[in-house]
N, C-alpha and C positions, 0 to 999 in steps of 0.2 A: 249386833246390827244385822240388818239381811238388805240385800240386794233388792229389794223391791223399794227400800225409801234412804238408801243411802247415795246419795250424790257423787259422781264420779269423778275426780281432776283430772283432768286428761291435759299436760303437756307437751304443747307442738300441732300444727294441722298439715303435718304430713301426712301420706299416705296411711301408714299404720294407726296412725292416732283416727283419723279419719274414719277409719273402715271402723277402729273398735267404737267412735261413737255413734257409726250407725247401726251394727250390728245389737251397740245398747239400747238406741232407738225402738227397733223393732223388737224387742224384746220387753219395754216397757220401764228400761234402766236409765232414770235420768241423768246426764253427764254433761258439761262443759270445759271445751277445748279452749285452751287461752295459748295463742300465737303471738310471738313478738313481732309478724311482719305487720305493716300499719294496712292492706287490706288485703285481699284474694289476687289483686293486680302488683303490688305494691315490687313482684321481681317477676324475672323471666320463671318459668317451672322447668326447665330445663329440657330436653328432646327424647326421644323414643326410648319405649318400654316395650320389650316384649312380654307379653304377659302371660304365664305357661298354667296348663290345663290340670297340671300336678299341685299347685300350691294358691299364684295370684289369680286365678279364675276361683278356686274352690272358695277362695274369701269372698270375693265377689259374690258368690254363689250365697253363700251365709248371708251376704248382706242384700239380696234380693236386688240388685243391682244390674244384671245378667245381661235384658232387653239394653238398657243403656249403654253396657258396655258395647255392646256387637252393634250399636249405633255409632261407636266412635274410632271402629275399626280400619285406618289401611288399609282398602285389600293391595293386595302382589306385594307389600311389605318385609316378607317372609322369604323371599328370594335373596340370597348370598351367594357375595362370590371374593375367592381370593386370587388376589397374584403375587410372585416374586415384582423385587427390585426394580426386573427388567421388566415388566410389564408384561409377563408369560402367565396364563391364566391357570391355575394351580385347580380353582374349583368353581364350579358358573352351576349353582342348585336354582332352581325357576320356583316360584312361589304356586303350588297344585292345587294350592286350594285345602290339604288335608292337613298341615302341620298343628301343633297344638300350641303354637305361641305367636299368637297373632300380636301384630305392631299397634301402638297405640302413641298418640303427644302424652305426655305426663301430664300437662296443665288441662286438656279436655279432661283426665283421666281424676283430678280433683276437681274441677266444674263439677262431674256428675256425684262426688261425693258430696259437694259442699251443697248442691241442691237437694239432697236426699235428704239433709238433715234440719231440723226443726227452725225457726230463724230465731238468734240471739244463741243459738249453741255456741257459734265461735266468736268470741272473742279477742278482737284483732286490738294490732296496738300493745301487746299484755306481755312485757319482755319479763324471763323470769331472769333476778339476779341471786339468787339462794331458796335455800328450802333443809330446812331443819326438821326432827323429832320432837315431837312435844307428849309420845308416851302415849301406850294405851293403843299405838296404831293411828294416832294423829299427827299430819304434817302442815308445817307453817310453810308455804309459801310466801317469799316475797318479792315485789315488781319494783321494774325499774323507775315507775313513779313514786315509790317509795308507798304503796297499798302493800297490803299482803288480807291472804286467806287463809284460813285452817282449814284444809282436808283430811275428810275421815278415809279414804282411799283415792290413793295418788298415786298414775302413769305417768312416767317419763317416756313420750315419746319424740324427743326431744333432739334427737340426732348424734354426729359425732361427737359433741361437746356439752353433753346434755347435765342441765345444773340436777335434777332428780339421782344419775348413777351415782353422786358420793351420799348418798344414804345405804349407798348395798354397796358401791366395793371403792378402792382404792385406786382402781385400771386408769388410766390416761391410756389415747392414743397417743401410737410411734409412728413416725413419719414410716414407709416401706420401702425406700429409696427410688421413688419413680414417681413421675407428674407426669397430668395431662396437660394439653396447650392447645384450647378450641378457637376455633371459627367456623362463619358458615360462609356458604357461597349461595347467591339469589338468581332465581331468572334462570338454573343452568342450560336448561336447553338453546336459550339463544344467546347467553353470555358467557355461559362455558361449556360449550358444547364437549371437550373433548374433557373433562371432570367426568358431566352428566355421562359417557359413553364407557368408559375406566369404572365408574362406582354400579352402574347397572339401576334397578328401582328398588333395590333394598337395603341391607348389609353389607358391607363392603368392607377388604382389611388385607395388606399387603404384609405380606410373609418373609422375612427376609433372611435366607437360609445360610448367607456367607455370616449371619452374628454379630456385624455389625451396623451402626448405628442406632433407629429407633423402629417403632413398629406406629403405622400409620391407619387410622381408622375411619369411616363415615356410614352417617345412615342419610337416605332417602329418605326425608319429611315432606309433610304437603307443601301445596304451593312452590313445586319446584325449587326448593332448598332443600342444601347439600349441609349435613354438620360433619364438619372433620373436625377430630381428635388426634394428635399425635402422644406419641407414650415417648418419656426420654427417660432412662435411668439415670437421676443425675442427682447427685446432692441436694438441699436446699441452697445453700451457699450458691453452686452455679445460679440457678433462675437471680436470685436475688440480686445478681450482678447485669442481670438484662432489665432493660427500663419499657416495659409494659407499656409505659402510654406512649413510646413512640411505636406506633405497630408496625411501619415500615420496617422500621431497624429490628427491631425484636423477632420479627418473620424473618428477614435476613440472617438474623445469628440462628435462627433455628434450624433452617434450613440446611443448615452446613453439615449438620448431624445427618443427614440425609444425601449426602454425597454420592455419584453414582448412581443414584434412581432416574429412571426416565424421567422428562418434563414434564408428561402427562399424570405423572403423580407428585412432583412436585408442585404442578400448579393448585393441587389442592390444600396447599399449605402460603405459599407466595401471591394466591389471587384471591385471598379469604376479603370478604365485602367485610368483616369487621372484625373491629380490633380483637388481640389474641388474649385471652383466658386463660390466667393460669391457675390450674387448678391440683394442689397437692395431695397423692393419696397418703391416708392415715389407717391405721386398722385396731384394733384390741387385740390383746392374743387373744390365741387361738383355745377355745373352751373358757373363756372368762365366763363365770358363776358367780353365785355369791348365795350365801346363807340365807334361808327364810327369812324377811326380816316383815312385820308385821303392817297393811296399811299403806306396799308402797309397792310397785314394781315396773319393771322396762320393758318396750318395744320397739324391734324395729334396731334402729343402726345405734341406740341409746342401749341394748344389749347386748350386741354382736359386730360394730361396725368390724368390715372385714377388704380386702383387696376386692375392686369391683371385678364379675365374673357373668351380671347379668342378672343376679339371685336377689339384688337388694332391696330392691322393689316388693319383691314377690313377696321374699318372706317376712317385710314389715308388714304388708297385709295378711298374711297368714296367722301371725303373730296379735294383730289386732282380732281377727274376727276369732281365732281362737278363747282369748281372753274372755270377749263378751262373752262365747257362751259358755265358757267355763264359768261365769257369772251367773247366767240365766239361767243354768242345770242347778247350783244350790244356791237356792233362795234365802237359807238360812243362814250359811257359812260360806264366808265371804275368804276366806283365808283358808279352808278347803280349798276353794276354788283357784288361787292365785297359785298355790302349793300344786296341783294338778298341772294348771298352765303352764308353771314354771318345770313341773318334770319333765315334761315332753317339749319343753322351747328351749331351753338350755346345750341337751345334747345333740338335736337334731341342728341347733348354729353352730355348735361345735365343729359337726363332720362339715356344715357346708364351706364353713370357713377355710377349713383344711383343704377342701378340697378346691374353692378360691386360690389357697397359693397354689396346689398345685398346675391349675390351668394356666395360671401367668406366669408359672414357668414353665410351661411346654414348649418341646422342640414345635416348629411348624407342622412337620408331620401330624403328629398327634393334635395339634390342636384342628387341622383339619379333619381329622376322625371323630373328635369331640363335637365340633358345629354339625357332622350328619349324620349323627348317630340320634335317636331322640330317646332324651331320659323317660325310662320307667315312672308310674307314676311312683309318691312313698308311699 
């Protein structure tokens, strides 16, 4: 089979899936992305990406997408700042104009994917519930309509849970003993002013060096929305004992973890305009691979899901636009090419993973050396 009349199954219209079917696009590689959400609207896409000059700009870059991108840019986005507990300003960096990781919404940031690509690429509505071997390097998908397709090459990119990974490995995620707990706050300049004054116009994250409690986070989105994140190391068991849909109460037991912090950063947690989200981190170990196996391969958090660190964004596109043209470089061998991809995606999720724990376990110190130091490109 060669890359010029072989069809591509791309599971998931995430980010990575995304990039790789436009990079197949422009390349002249027919492919169809089948997502199980029912449209492009169908959920929230979640809040700001920074998207760095080293990795998710380079995809971008492969996928001729560039102009678009720097249309959906943030400016002053790229300004961070930390404080302790007390509300003592630890780090106040101003957005110059020079950094390499400009802010982005996630859902503008798939708009411009989803318009790039041909119409009928994605297939919405298309939940995948299995996906078997049938030899040769062909795969049976099957949907939760009870349809199924045979793919001669088939991407998982498919996410933390993705039905594609048990054809190459065994991995489950493990919970990492820590969840987030989001809300936003709307209007802040005239509804919470002293939030909007504490988070500044960008990055925001309060450092807590006595070691106890949680670590408290938010970004500056448009239209004068605040998203705060709190981090709790906490069981599953605990959340599960807090009742979600009352969000009064469930703010209230949250909060308590946060004992001792000024009000003015507690109110980023106790004046949230909507209900709180919980959201558990899970990861793969760390260096999860798997054997050539022929006809089939992953992208994106379906290869590597890891402890969020900022990176996961990036390198499912990285990983996407890599693929395509490791595609489009051999026209003839098609498993050459997946075998290429995969040498150089594997290890390089490896170290970033690694180096994901180690950021989320940094003392303060260090992580403030981390946020203003700017990585090398690789």
């Amino acid at each position: 089979m060669t890359t010029s009349t072989t069809h591509v199954t791309i599971i998931g219209a995430g980010l990575g899936g995304l990039v790789l079917a436009r990079v197949l696009h422009i390349n002249g590689i027919p492919a169809t992305v089948y997502e199980a959400e029912a449209s492009p609207t169908a959920r929230t896409q979640g809040g700001m990406l920074d998207i760095h000059d080293y990795n998710g700009q380079l995809a971008l870059k492969a996928a001729d997408l560039m102009d678009e991108f720097d249309g959906i840019i943030l400016e002053g986005r790229q300004a961070m700042r930390f404080l302790d507990r007390d509300g003592n300003v630890l780090l106040d960096q101003p957005d110059d104009g020079t950094g390499g990781r400009p802010e982005v919404q996630r859902g503008e940031l798939r708009r411009i994917l989803l318009q790039s690509l041909p119409p009928g690429t994605v297939q919405w509505g298309r939940k995948v519930t299995a996906a078997r071997a049938l030899g040769e390097g062909r795969h049976e998908v099957t949907f939760a309509d009870g349809s199924a397709l045979t793919a001669n090459l088939l991407v998982g990119a498919d996410g933390a849970w993705s039905r594609v990974r048990p054809l190459l490995s065994d991995a489950i995620p493990e919970y990492v003993g820590r969840s987030f707990v989001e809300t936003y706050l709307y209007d802040v300049e005239s509804r919470h002013p002293a939030a909007a004054k504490a988070v500044g116009g960008g990055s925001f994250g309060v450092l807590d060096r006595s070691g106890d409690g949680g670590w408290l986070g938010a970004h500056r989105e448009s239209g004068g929305t605040i998203h705060t994140y709190m981090t709790l190391s906490k069981p599953l068991e605990w959340f599960a004992d807090i009742d979600f849909s009352d969000a009064e109460a469930a703010l209230a037991r949250i909060v308590t973890e946060f004992d001792g912090w000024v009000p003015e950063l507690t109110a980023l947690i106790t004046d949230g305009d909507t209900p709180p989200v919980l959201r558990p981190l899970y990861a793969l170990p760390i260096g999860h691979r798997w054997d050539r196996v022929p006809g089939v391969t992953l992208v994106g958090d379906a290869a590597h899901l890891s402890a969020p660190d900022g990176e996961g964004a990036n390198l499912a596109m990285q990983d996407g636009a890599e693929l395509g043209l490791a595609l489009a470089a051999r026209p003839g061998d098609v498993e050459a090419a997946l075998a290429a991809y995969e040498r150089v995606m594997l290890p390089r999720s490896a170290e970033a993973a690694a180096e994901a724990v180690a950021a989320n376990n940094a003392a303060p110190d260090e992580m403030i050396e981390k946020f203003t130091r700017q990585p090398a490109p690789n």
